[in-house]
mmCIF file of the N, C-alpha and C atoms, coordinates in Angstrom:
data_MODEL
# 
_entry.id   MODEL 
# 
loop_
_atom_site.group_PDB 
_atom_site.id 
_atom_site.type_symbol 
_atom_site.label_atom_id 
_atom_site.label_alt_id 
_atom_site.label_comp_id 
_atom_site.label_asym_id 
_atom_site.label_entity_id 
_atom_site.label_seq_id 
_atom_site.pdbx_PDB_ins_code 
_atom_site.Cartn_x 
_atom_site.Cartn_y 
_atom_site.Cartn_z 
_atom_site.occupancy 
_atom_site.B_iso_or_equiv 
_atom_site.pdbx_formal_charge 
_atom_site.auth_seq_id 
_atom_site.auth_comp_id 
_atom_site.auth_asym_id 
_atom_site.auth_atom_id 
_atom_site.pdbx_PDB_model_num 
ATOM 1   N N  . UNK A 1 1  ? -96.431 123.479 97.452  1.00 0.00 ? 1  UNK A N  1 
ATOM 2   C CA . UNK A 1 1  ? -96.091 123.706 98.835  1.00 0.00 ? 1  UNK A CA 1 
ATOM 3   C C  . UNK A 1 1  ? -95.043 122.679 99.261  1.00 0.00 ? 1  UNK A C  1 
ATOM 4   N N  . UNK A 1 2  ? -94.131 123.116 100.378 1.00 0.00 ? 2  UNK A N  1 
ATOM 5   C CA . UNK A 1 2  ? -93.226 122.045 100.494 1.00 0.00 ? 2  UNK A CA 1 
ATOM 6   C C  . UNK A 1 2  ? -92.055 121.927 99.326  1.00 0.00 ? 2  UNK A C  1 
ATOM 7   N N  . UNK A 1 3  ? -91.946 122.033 98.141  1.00 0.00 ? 3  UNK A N  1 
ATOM 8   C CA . UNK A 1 3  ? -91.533 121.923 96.853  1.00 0.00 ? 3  UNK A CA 1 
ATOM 9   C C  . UNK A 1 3  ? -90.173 122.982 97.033  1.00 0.00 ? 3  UNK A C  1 
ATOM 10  N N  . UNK A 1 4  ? -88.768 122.807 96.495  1.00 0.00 ? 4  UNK A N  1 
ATOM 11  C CA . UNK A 1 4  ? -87.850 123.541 96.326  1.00 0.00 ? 4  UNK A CA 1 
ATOM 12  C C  . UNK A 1 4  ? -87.558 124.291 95.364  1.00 0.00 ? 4  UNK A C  1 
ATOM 13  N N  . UNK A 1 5  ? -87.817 125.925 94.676  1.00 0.00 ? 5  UNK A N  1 
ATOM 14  C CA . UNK A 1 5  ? -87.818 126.597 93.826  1.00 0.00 ? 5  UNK A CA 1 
ATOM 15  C C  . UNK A 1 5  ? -86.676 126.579 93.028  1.00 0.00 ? 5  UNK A C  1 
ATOM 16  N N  . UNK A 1 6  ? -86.394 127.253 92.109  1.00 0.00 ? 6  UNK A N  1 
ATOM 17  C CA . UNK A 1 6  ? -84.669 127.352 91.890  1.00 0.00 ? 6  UNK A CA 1 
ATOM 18  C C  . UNK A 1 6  ? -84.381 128.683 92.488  1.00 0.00 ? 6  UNK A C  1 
ATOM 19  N N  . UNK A 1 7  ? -85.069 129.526 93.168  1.00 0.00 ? 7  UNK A N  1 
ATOM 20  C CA . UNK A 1 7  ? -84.573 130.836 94.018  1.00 0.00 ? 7  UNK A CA 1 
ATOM 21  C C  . UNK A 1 7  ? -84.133 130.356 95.409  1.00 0.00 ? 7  UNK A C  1 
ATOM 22  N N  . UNK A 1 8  ? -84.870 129.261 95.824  1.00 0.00 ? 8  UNK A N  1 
ATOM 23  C CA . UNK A 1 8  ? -84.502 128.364 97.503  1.00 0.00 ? 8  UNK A CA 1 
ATOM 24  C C  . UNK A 1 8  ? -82.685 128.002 97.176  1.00 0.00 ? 8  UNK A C  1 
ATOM 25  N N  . UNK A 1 9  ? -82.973 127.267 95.946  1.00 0.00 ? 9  UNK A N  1 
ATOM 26  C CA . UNK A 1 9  ? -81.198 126.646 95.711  1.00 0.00 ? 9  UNK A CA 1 
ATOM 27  C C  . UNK A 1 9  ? -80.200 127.533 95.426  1.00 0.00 ? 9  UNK A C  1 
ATOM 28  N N  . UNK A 1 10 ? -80.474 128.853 95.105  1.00 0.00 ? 10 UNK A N  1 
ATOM 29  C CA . UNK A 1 10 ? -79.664 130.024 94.903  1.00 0.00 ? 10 UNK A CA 1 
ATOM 30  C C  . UNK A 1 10 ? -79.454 130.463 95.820  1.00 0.00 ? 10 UNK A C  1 
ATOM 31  N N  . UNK A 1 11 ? -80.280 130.660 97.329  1.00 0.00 ? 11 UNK A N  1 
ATOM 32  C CA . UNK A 1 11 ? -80.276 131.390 97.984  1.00 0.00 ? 11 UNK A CA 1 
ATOM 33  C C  . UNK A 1 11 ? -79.306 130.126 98.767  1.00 0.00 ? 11 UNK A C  1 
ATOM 34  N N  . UNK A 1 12 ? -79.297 128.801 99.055  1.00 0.00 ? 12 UNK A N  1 
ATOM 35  C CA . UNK A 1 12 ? -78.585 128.355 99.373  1.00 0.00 ? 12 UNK A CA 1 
ATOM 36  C C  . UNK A 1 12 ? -77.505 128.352 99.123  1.00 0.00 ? 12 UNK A C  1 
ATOM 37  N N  . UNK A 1 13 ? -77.323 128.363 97.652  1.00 0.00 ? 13 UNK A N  1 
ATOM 38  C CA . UNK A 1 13 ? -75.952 127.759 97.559  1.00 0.00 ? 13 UNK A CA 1 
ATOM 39  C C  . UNK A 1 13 ? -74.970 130.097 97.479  1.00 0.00 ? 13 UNK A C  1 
ATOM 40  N N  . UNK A 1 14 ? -75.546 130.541 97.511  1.00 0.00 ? 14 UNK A N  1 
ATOM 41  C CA . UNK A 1 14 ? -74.846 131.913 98.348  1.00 0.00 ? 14 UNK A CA 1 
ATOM 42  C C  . UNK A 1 14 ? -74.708 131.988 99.581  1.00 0.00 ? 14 UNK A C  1 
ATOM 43  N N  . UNK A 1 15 ? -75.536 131.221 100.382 1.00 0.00 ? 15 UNK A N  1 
ATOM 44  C CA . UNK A 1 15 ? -75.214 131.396 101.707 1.00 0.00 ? 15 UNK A CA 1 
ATOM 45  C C  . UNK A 1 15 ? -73.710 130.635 101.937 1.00 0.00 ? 15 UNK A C  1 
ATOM 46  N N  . UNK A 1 16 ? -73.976 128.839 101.795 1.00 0.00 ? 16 UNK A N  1 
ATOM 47  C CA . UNK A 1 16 ? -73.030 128.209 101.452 1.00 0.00 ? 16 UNK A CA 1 
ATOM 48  C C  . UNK A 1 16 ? -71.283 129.120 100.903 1.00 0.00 ? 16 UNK A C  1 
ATOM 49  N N  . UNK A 1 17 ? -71.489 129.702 100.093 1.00 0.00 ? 17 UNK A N  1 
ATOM 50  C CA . UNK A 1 17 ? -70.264 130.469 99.517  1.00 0.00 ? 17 UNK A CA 1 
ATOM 51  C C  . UNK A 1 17 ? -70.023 131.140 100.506 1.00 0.00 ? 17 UNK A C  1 
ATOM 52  N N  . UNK A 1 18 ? -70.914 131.833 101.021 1.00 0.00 ? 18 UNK A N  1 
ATOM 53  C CA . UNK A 1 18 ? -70.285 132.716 101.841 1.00 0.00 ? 18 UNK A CA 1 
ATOM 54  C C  . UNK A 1 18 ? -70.077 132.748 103.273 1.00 0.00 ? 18 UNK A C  1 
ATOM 55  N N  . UNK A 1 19 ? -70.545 131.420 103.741 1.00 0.00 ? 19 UNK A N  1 
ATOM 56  C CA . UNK A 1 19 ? -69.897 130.951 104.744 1.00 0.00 ? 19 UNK A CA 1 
ATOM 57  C C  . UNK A 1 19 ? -68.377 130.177 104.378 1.00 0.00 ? 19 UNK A C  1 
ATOM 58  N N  . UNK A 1 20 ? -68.274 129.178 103.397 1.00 0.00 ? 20 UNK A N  1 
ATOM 59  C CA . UNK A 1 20 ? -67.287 128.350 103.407 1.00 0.00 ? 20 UNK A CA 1 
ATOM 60  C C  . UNK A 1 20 ? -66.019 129.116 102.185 1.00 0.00 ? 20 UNK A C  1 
ATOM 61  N N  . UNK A 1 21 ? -67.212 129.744 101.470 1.00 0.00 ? 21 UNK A N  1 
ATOM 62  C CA . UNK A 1 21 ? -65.567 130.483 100.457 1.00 0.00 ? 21 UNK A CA 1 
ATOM 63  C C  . UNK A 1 21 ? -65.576 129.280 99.694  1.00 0.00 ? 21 UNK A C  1 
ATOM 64  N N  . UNK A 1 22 ? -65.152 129.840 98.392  1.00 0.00 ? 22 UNK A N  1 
ATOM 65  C CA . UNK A 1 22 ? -64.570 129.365 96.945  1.00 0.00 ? 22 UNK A CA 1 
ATOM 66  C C  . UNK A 1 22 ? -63.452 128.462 97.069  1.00 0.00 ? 22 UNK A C  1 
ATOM 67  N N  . UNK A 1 23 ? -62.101 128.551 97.927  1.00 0.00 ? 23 UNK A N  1 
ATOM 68  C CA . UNK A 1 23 ? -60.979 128.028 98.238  1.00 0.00 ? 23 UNK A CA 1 
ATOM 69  C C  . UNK A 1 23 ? -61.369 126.800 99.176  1.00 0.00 ? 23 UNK A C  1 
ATOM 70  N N  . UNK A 1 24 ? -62.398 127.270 100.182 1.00 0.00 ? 24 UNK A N  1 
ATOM 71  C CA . UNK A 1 24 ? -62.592 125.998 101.032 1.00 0.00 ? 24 UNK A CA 1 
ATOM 72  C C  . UNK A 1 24 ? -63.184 124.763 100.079 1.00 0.00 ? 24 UNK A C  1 
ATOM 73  N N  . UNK A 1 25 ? -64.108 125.244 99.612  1.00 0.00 ? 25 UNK A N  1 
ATOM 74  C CA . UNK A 1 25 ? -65.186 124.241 99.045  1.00 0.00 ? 25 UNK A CA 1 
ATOM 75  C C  . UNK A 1 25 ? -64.236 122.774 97.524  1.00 0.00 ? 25 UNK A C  1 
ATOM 76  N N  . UNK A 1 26 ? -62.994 123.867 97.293  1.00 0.00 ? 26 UNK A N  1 
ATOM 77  C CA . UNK A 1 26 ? -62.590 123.291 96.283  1.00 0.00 ? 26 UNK A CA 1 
ATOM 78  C C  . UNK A 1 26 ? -61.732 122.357 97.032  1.00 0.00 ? 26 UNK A C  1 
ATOM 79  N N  . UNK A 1 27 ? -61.000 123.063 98.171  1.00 0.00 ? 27 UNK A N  1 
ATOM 80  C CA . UNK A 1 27 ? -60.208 122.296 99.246  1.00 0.00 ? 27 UNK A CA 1 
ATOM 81  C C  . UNK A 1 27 ? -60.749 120.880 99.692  1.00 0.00 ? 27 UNK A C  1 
ATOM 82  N N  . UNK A 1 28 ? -62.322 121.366 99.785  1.00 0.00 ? 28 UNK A N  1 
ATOM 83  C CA . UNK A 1 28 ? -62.816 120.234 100.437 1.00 0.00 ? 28 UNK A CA 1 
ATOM 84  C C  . UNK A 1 28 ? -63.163 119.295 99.640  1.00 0.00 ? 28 UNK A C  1 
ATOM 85  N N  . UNK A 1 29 ? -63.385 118.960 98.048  1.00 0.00 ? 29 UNK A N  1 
ATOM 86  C CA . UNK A 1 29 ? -63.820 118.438 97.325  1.00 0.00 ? 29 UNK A CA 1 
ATOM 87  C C  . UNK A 1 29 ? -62.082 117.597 96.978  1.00 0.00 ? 29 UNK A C  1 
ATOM 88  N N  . UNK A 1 30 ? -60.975 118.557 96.972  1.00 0.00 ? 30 UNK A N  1 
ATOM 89  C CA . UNK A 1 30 ? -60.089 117.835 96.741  1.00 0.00 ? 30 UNK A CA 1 
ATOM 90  C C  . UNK A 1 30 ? -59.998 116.770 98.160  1.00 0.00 ? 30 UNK A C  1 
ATOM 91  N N  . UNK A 1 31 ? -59.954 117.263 98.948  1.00 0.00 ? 31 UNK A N  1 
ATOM 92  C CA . UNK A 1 31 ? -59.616 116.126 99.974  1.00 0.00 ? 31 UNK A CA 1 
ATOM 93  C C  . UNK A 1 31 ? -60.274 114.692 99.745  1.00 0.00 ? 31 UNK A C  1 
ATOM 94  N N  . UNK A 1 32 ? -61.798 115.161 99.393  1.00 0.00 ? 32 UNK A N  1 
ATOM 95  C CA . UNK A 1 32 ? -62.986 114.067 99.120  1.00 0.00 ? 32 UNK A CA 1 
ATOM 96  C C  . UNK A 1 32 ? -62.514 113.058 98.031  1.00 0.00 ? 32 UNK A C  1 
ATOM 97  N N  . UNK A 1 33 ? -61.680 113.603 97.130  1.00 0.00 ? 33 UNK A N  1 
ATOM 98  C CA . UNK A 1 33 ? -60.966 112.716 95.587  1.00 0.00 ? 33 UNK A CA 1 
ATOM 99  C C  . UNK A 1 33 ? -59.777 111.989 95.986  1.00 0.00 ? 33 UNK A C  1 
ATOM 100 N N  . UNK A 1 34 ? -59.062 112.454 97.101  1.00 0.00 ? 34 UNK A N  1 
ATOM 101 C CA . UNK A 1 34 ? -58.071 112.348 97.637  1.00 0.00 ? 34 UNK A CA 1 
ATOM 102 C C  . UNK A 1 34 ? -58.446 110.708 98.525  1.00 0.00 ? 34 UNK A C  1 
ATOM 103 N N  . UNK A 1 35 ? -59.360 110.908 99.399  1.00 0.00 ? 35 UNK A N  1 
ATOM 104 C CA . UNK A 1 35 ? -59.953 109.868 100.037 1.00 0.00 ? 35 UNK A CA 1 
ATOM 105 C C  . UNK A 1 35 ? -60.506 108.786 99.056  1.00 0.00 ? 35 UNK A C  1 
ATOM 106 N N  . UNK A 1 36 ? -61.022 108.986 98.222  1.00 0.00 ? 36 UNK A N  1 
ATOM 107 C CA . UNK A 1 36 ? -61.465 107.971 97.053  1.00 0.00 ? 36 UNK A CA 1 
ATOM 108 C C  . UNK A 1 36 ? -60.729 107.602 96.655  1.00 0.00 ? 36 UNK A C  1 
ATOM 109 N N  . UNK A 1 37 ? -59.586 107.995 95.957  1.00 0.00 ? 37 UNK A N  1 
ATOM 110 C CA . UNK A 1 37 ? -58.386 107.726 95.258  1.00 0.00 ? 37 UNK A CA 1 
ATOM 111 C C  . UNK A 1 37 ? -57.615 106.449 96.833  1.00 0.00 ? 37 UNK A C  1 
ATOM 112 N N  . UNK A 1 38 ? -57.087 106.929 97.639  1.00 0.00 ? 38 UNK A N  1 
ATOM 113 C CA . UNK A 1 38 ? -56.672 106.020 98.858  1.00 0.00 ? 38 UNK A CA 1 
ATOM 114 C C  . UNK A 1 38 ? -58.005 105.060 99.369  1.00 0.00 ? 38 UNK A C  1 
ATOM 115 N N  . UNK A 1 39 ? -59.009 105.042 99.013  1.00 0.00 ? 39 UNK A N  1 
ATOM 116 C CA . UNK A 1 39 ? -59.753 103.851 99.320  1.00 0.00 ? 39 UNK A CA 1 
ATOM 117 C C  . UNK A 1 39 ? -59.561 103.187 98.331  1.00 0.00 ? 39 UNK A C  1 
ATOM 118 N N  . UNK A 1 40 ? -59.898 103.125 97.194  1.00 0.00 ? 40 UNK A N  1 
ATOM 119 C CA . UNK A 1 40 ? -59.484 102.100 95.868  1.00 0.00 ? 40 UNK A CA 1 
ATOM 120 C C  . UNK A 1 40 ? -57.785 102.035 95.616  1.00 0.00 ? 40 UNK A C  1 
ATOM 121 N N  . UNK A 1 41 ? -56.589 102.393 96.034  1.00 0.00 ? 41 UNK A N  1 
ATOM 122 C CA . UNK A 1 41 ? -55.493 101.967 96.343  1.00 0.00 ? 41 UNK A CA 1 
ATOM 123 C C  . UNK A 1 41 ? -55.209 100.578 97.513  1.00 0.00 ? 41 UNK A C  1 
ATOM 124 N N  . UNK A 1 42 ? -55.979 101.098 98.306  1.00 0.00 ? 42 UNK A N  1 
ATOM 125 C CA . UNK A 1 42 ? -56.204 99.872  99.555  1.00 0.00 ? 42 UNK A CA 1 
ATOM 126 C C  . UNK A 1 42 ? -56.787 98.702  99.295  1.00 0.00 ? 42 UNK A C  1 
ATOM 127 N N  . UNK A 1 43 ? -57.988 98.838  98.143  1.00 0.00 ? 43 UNK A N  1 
ATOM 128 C CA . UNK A 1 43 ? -59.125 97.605  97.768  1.00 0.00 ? 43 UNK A CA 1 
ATOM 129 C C  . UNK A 1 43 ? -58.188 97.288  96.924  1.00 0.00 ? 43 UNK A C  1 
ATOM 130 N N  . UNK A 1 44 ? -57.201 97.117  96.031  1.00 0.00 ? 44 UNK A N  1 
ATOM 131 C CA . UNK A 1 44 ? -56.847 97.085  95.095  1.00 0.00 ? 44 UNK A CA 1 
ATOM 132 C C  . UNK A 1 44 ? -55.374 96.195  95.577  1.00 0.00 ? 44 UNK A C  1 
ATOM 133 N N  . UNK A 1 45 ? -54.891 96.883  96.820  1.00 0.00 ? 45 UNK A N  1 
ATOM 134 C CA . UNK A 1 45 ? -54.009 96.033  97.286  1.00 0.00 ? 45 UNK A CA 1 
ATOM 135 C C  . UNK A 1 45 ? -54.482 94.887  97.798  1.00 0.00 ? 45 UNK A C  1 
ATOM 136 N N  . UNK A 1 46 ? -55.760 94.584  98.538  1.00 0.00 ? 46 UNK A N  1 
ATOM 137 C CA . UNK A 1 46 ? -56.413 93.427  99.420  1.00 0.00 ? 46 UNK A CA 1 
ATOM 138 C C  . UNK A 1 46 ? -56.463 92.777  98.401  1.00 0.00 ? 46 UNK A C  1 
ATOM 139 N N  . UNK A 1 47 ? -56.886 92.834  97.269  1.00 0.00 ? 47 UNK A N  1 
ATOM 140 C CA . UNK A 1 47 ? -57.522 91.879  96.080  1.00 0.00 ? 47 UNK A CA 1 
ATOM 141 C C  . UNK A 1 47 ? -55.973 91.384  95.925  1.00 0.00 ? 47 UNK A C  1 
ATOM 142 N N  . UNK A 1 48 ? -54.660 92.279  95.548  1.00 0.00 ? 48 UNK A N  1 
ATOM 143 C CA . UNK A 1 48 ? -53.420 91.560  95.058  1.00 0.00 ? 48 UNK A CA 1 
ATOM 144 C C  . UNK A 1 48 ? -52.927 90.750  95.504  1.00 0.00 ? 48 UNK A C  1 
ATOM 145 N N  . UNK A 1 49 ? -53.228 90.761  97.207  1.00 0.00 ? 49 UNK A N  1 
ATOM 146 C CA . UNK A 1 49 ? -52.617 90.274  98.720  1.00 0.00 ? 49 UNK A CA 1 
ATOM 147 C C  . UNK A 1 49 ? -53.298 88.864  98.770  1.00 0.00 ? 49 UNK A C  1 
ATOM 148 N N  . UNK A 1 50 ? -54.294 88.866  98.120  1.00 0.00 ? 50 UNK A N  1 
ATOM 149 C CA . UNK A 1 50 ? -55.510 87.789  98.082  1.00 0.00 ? 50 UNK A CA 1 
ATOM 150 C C  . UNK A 1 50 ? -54.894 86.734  97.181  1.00 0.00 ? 50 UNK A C  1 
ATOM 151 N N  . UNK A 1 51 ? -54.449 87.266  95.927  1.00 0.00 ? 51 UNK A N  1 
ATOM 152 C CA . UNK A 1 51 ? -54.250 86.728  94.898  1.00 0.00 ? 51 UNK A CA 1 
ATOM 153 C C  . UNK A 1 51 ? -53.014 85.722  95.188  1.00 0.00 ? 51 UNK A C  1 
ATOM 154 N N  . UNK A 1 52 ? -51.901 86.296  96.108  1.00 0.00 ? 52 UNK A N  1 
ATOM 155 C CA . UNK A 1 52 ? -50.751 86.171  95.667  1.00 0.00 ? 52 UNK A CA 1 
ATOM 156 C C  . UNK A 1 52 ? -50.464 85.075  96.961  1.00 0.00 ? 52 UNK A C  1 
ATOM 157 N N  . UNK A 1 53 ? -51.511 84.594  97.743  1.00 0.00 ? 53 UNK A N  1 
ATOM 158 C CA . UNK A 1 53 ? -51.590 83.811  98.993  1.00 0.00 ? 53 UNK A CA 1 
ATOM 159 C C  . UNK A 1 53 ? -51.947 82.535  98.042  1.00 0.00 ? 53 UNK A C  1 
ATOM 160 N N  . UNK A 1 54 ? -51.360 81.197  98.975  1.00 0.00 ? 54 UNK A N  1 
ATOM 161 C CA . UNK A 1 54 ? -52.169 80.277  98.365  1.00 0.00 ? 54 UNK A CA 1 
ATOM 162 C C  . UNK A 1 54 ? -53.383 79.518  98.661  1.00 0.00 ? 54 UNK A C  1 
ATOM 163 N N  . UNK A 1 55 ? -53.962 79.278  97.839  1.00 0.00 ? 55 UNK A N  1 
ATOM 164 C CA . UNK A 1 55 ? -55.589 78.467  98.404  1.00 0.00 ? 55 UNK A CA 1 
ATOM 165 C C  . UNK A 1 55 ? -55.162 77.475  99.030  1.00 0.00 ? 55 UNK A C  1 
ATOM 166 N N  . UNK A 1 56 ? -56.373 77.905  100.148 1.00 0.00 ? 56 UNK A N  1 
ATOM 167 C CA . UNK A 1 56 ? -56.394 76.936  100.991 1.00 0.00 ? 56 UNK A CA 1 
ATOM 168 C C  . UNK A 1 56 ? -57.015 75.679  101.297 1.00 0.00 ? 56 UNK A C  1 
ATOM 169 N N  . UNK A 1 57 ? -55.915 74.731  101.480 1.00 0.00 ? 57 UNK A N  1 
ATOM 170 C CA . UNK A 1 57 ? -56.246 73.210  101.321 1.00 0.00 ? 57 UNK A CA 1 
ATOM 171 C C  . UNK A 1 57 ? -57.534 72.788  102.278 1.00 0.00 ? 57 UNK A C  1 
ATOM 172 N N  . UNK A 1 58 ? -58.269 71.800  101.984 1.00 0.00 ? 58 UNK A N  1 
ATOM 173 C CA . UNK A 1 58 ? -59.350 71.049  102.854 1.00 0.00 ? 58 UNK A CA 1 
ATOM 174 C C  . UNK A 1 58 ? -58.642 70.595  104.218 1.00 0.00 ? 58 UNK A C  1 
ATOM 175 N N  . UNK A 1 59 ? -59.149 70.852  105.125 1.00 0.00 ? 59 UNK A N  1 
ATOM 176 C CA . UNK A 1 59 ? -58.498 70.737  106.543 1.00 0.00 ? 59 UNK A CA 1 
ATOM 177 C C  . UNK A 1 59 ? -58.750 69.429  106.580 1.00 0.00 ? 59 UNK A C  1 
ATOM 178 N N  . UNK A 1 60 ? -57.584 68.197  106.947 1.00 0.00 ? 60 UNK A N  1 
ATOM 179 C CA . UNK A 1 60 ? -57.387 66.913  107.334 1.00 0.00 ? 60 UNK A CA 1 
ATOM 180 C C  . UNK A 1 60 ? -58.746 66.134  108.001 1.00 0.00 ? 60 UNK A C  1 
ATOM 181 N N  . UNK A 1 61 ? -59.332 65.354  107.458 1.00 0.00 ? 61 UNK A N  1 
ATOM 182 C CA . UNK A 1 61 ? -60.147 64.745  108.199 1.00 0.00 ? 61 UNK A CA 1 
ATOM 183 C C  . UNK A 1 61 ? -60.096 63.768  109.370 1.00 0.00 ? 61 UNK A C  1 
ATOM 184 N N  . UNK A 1 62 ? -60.748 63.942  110.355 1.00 0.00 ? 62 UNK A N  1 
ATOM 185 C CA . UNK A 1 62 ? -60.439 62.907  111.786 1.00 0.00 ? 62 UNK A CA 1 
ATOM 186 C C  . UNK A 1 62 ? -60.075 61.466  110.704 1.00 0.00 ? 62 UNK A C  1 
ATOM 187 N N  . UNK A 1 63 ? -59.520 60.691  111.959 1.00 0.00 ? 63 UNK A N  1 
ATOM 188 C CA . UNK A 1 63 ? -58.945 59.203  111.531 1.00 0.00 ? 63 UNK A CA 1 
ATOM 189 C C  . UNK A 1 63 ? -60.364 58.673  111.278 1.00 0.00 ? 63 UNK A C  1 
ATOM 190 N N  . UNK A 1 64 ? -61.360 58.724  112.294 1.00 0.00 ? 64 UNK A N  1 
ATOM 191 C CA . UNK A 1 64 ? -62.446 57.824  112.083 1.00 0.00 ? 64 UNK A CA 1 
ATOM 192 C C  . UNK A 1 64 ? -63.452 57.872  110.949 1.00 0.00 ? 64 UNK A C  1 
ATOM 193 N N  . UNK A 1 65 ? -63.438 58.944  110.236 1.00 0.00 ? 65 UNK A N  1 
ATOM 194 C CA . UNK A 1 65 ? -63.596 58.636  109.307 1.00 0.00 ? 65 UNK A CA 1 
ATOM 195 C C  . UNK A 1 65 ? -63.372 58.481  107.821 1.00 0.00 ? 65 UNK A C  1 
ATOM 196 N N  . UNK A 1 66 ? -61.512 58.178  107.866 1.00 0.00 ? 66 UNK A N  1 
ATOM 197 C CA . UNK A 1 66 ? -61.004 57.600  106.881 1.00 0.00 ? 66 UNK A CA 1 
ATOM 198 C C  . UNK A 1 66 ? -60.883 56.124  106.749 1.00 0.00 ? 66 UNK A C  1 
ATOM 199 N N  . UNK A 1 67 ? -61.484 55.545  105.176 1.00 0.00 ? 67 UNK A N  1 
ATOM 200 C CA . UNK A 1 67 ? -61.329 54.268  105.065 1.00 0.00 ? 67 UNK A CA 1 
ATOM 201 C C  . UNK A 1 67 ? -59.981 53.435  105.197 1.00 0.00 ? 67 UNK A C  1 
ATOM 202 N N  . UNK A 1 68 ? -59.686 52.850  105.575 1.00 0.00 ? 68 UNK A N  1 
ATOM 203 C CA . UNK A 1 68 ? -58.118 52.062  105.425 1.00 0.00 ? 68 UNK A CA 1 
ATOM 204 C C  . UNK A 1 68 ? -58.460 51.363  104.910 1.00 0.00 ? 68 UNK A C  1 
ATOM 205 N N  . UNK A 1 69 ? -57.171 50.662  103.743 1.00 0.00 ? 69 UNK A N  1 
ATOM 206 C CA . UNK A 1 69 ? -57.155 49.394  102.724 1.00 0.00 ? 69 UNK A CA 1 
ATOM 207 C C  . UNK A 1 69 ? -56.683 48.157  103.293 1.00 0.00 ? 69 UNK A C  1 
ATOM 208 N N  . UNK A 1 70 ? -57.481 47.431  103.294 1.00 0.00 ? 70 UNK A N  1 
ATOM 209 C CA . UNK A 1 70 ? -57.352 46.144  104.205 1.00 0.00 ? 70 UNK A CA 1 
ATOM 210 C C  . UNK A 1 70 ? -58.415 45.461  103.844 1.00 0.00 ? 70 UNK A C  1 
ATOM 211 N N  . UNK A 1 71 ? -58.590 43.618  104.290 1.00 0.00 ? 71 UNK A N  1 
ATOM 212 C CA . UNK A 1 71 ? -59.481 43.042  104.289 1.00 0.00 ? 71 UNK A CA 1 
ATOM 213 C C  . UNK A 1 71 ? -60.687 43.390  105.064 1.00 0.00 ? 71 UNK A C  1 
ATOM 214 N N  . UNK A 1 72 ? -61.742 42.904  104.774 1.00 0.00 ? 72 UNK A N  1 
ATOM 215 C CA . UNK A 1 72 ? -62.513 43.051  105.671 1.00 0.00 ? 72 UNK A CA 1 
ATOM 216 C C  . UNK A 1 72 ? -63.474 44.455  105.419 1.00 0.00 ? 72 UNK A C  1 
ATOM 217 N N  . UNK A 1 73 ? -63.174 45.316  105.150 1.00 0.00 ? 73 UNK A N  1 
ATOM 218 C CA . UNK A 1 73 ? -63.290 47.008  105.340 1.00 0.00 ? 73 UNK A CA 1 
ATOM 219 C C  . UNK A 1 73 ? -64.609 46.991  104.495 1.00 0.00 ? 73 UNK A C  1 
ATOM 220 N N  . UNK A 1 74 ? -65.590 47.732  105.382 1.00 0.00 ? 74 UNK A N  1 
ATOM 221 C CA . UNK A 1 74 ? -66.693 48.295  104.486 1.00 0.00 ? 74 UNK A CA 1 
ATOM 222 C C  . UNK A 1 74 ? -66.616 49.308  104.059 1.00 0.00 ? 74 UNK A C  1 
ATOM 223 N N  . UNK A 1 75 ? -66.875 49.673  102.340 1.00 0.00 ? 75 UNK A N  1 
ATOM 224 C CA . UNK A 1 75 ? -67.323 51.162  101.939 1.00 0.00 ? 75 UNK A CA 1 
ATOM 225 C C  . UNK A 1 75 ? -68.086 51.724  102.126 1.00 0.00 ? 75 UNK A C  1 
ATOM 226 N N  . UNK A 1 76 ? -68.153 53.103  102.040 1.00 0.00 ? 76 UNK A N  1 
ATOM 227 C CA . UNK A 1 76 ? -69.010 53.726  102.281 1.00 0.00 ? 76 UNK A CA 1 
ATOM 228 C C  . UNK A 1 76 ? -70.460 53.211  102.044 1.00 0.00 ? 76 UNK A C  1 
ATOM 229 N N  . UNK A 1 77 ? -70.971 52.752  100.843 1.00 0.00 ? 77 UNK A N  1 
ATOM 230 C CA . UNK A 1 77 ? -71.191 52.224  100.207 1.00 0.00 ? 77 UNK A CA 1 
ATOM 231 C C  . UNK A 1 77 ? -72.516 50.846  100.880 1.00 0.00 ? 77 UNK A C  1 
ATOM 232 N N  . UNK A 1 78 ? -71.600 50.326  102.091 1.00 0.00 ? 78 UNK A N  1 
ATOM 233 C CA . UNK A 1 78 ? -72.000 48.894  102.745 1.00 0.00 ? 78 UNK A CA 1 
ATOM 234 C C  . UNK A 1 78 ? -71.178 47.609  102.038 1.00 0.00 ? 78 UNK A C  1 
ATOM 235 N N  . UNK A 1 79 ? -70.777 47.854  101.395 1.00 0.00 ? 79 UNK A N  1 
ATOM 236 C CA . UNK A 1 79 ? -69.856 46.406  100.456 1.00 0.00 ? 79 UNK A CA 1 
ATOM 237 C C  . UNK A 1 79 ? -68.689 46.224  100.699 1.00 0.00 ? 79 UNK A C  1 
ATOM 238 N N  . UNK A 1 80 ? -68.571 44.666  101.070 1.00 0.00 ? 80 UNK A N  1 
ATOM 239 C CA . UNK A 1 80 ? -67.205 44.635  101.993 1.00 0.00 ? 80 UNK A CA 1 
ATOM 240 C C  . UNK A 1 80 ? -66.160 44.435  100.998 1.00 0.00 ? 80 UNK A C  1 
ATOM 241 N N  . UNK A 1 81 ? -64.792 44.719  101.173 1.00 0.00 ? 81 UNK A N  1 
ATOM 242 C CA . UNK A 1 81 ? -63.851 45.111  100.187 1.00 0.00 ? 81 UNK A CA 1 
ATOM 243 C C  . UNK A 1 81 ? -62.938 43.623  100.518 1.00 0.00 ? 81 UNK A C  1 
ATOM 244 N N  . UNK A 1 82 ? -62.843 43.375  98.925  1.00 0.00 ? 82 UNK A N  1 
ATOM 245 C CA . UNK A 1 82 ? -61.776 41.875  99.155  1.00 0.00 ? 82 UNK A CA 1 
ATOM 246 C C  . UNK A 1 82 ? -60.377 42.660  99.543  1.00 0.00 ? 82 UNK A C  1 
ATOM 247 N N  . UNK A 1 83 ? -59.470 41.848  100.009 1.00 0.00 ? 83 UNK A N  1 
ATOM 248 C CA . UNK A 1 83 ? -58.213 42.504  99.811  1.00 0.00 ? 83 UNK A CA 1 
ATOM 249 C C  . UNK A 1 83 ? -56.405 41.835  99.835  1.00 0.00 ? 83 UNK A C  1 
# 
């Protein structure tokens, strides 16, 4: 019960035909290859577009917390630097 025969899928797929026709259905399947084909043209360009940019550098750190070379200066560390 509930269960789909193979006479249910026949009877569908004639109705199907004979609403949409032989020409549509192939029409429509080409369009569908057509769309696949132009989605993986597009992914294919993003990946090249990706490639061909350059990596991007570590964004500059504030002054305060770069060490300067000088007397006095603690490292990170806690140890004061001769200089």
């Amino acid at each position: 019960m509930g269960g789909a025969s193979i006479w249910h899928w026949i009877v569908v797929g004639v109705i199907v035909l004979l609403l949409f026709g032989r020409g549509k259905i192939s029409d429509m399947m080409g369009d569908v290859a057509k769309g696949i084909k132009a989605f993986k043209k597009g992914m294919s360009e993003d990946d090249e577009k990706a490639a061909q940019q350059p990596a991007v550098s570590e964004p500059p750190r504030p002054l305060g917390h770069q060490a300067s070379a000088g007397a006095g200066v603690e490292s990170p560390a806690g140890e004061r630097k001769a200089g």
